[in-house]
Structures are given as C-alpha cells and as structure tokens.
N, C-alpha and C positions, 0 to 999 in steps of 0.2 A: 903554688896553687895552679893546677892544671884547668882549661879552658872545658867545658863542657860540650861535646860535641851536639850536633842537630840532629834528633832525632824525631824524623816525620810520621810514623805511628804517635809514637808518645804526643807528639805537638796535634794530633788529628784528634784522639782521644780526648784529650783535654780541653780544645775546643766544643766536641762534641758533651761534656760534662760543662763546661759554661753554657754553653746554650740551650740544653734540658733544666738546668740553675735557673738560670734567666725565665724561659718560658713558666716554668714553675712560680718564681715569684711573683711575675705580673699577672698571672694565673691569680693565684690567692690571694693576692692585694686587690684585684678586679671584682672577684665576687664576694670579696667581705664587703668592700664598698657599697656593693649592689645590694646586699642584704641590709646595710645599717648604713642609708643613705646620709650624709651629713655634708657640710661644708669644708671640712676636715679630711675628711674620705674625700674629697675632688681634689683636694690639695696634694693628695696624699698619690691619689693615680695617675695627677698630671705629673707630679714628678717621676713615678715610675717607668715613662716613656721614655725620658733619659737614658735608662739603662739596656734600652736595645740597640742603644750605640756600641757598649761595651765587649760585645761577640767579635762583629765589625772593626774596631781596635785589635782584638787578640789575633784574629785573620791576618791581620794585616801584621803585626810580627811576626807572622807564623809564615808567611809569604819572603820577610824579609832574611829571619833566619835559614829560609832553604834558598837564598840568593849565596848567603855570604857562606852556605855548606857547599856550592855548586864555584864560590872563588876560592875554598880550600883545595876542591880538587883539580881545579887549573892550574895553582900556582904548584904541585904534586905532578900534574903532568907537563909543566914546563923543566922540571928537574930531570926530569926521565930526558 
C-alpha cells in the first residue's frame, strides 16, 4: 500500500468546504433557535459553538501535513 502524497490545493479546498459546512450549520441551527425559541434550542446552540473548533483542527493537519511534504523533499535532496 503506497503512502498518499500532500497535496496543497486538495488540502486548501477541503478546508475551504469544512468551513462553508461549518458556517452553514451554525447558521441554521442559530436562526431555527431564534424562530422556535425554547430551552432545547439554547442547548442545542450552546453546543454548536464547539464546532468552530473543528476548521481550526483540520488547519492544523493541514499545516502539519505540508511540514512532513517539505521533510520528503530534504531527505530527496540529501540523496542528490
């Protein structure tokens, strides 16, 4: 099974579709709440702030995967 190389477009993209996801959802969780105010509905938006951690997370692999695509080609140019 062959390693999947880094690829910085793809990983940009997909950041960029998690974080329109994200915005999205607390979007529509936010104003169904405000429409059909309830105790359930607060419970329900406080937790939804949790998830604007989750962009933040994917960055940050995204950061780490273009480190360890940046030590493939050291150890490539330490062969040369």
């Amino acid at each position: 099974m062959s390693k999947k190389k880094f690829d910085p477009f793809d990983a940009v993209m997909k950041q960029g579709t998690l974080i329109a996801g994200t915005i999205g959802a607390v979007g529509i969780t936010g104003k169904l709440s405000q429409q059909l105010p309830s105790a359930t509905g607060t419970k329900i938006m406080g937790s939804m702030d949790t998830m604007k951690v989750i962009p933040t997370v994917h960055a940050a692999s995204i950061g780490f995967g273009a480190l360890g695509s940046l030590k493939e080609i050291e150890k490539k140019a330490r062969k040369r």
